[in-house]
LOVEX-963813 format. One record per residue (C-alpha): residue number from 1; residue in three letters; z, y, x. Coordinates in nm, 3 decimals. Each point is the difference from the previous one (the first is absolute). Layout:
% residues N
mido;mitor;Z;Y;X
NUM;ALA;Z;Y;X .
...
END
This chain:
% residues 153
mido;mitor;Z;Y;X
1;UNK;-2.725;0.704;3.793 .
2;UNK;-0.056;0.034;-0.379 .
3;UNK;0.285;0.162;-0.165 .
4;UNK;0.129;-0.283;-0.276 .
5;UNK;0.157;0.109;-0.328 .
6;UNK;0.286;-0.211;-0.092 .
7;UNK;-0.065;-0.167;-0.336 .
8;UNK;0.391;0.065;-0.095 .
9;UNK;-0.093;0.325;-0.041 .
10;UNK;-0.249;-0.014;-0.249 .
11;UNK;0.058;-0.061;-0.424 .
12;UNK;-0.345;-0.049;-0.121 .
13;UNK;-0.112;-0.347;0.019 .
14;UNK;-0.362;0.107;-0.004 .
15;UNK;0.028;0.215;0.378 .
16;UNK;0.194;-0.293;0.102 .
17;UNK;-0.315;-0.235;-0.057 .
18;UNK;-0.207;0.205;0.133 .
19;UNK;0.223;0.053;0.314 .
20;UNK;-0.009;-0.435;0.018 .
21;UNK;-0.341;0.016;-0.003 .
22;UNK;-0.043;0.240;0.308 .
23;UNK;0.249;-0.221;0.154 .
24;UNK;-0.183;-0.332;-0.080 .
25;UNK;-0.292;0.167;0.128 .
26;UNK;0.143;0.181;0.326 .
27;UNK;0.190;-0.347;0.049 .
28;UNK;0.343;0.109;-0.067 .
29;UNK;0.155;-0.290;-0.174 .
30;UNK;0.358;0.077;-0.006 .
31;UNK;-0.120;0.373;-0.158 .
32;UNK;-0.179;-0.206;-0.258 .
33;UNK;0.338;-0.240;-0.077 .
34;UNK;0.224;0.322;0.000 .
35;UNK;-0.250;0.169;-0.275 .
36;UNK;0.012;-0.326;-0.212 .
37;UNK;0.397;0.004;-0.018 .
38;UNK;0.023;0.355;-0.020 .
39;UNK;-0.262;-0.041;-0.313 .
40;UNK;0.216;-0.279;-0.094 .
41;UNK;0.309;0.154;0.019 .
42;UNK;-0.119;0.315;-0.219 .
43;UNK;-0.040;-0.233;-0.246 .
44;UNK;0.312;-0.144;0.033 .
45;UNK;0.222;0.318;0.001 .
46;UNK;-0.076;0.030;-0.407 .
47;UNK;0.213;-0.295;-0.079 .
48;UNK;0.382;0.113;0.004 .
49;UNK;0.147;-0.371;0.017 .
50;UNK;0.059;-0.126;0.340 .
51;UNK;-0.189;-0.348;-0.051 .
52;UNK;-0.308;0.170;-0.249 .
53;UNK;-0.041;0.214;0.333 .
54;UNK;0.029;-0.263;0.275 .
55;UNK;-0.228;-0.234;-0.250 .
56;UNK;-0.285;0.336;-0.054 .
57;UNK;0.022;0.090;0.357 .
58;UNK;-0.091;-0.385;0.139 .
59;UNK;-0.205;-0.110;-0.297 .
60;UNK;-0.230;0.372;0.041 .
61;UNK;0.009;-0.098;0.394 .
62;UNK;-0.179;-0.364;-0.049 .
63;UNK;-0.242;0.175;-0.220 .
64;UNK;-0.076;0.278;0.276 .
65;UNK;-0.052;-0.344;0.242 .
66;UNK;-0.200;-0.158;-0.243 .
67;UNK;-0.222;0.291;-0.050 .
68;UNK;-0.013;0.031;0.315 .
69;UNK;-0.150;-0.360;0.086 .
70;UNK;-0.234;0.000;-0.298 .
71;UNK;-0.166;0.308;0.069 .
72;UNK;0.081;0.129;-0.351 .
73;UNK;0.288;0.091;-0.268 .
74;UNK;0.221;-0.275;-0.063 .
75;UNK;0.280;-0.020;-0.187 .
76;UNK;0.254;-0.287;-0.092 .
77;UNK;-0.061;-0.059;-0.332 .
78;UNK;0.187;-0.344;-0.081 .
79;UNK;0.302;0.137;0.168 .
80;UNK;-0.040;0.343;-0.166 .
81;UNK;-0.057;-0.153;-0.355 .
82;UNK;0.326;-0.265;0.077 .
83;UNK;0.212;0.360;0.094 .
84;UNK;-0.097;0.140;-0.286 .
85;UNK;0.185;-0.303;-0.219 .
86;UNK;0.291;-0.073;0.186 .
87;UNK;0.072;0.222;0.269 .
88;UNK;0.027;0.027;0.378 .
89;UNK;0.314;-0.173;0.019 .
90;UNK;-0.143;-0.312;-0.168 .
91;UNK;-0.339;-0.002;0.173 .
92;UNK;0.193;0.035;0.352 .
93;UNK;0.202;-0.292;-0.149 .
94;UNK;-0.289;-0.202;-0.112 .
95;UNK;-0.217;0.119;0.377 .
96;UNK;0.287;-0.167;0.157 .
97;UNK;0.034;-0.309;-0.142 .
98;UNK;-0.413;-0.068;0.092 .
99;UNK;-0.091;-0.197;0.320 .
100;UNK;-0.207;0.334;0.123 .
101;UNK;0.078;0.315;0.143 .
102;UNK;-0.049;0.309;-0.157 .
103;UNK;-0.342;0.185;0.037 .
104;UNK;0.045;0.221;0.292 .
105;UNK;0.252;-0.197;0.152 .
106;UNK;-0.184;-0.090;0.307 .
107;UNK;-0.120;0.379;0.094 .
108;UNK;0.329;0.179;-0.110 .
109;UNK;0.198;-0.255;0.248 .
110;UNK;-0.330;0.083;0.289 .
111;UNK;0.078;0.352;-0.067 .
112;UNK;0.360;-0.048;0.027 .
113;UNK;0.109;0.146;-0.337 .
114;UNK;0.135;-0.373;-0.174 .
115;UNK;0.224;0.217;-0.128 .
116;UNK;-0.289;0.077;-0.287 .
117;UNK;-0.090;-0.401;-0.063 .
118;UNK;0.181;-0.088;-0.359 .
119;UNK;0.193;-0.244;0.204 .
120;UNK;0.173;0.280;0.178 .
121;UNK;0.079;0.183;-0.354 .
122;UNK;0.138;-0.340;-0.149 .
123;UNK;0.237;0.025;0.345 .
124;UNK;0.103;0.368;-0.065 .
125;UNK;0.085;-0.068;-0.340 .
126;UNK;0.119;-0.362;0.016 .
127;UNK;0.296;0.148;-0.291 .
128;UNK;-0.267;-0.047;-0.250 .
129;UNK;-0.155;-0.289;0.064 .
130;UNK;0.084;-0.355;-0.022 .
131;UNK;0.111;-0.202;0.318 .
132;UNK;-0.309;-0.173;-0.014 .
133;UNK;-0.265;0.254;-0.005 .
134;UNK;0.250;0.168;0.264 .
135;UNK;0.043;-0.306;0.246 .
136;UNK;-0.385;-0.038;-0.047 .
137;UNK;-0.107;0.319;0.120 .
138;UNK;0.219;-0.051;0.286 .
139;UNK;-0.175;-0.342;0.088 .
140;UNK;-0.343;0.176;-0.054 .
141;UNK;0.083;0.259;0.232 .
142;UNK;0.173;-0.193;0.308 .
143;UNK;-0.297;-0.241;-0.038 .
144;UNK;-0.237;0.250;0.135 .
145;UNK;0.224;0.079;0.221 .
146;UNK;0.138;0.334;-0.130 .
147;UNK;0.343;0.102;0.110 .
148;UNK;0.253;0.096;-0.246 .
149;UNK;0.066;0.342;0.139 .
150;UNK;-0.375;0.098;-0.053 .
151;UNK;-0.016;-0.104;-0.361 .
152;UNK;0.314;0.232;-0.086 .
153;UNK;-0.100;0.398;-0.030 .
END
């Protein structure tokens, strides 16, 4: 039995990668998910504000999945360049308010973490958004069947 590191242990994004890839490769895929929130949740620890965290921590997340799938860096650029303008709160808003889900919605649910999916953060901090963009996260989510209780940290 190999002994398996646990990815919350590690800070450096760049060992965390290279732990997913042994995991990819030794067919580990819940190692390989944990290392892609861990990475994703470094990133999100420099952001001080509740919602800039919650909004680094899943947007950094679809990126690791998308990366992931492609077979090479990818990064979020449209969302990243809208953030940069207005803001986490109003791109949450705005992600809401579209027909879709959020990127990463379908493997963060599989992986039982919805609690990461921007729907979830609109639901943890329905004060500061509007009753629309809160009651439309909370269709989103009960649509694909997602229970309350598992979208709340």
């Amino acid at each position: 039995m190999m002994n398996i590191p646990d990815p919350q242990t590690f800070t450096d994004p760049e060992k965390l990668r290279k732990l997913m890839a042994n995991a990819v490769r030794l067919g580990y895929p819940d190692l390989a998910f944990g290392c892609q929130l861990r990475i994703a949740e470094i990133a999100g620890s420099a952001h001080k504000d509740a919602i800039e965290r919650a909004f680094w921590t899943g947007l950094v997340a679809a990126e690791e999945f998308r990366t992931a799938d492609n077979g090479r860096s990818t990064r979020l650029l449209k969302v990243r360049a809208k953030h940069k303008r207005v803001g986490a709160q109003k791109v949450l808003a705005d992600m809401m308010m579209d027909e879709t889900l959020s990127d990463g919605f379908e493997k963060l649910v599989a992986h039982g973490r919805s609690d990461l999916t921007a729907e979830a953060i609109v639901l943890q901090h329905e004060d500061e958004f509007s009753v629309d963009a809160v009651n439309a996260a909370r269709k989103k989510l009960l649509d694909q069947g997602v229970a309350m209780a598992d979208a709340m940290v």
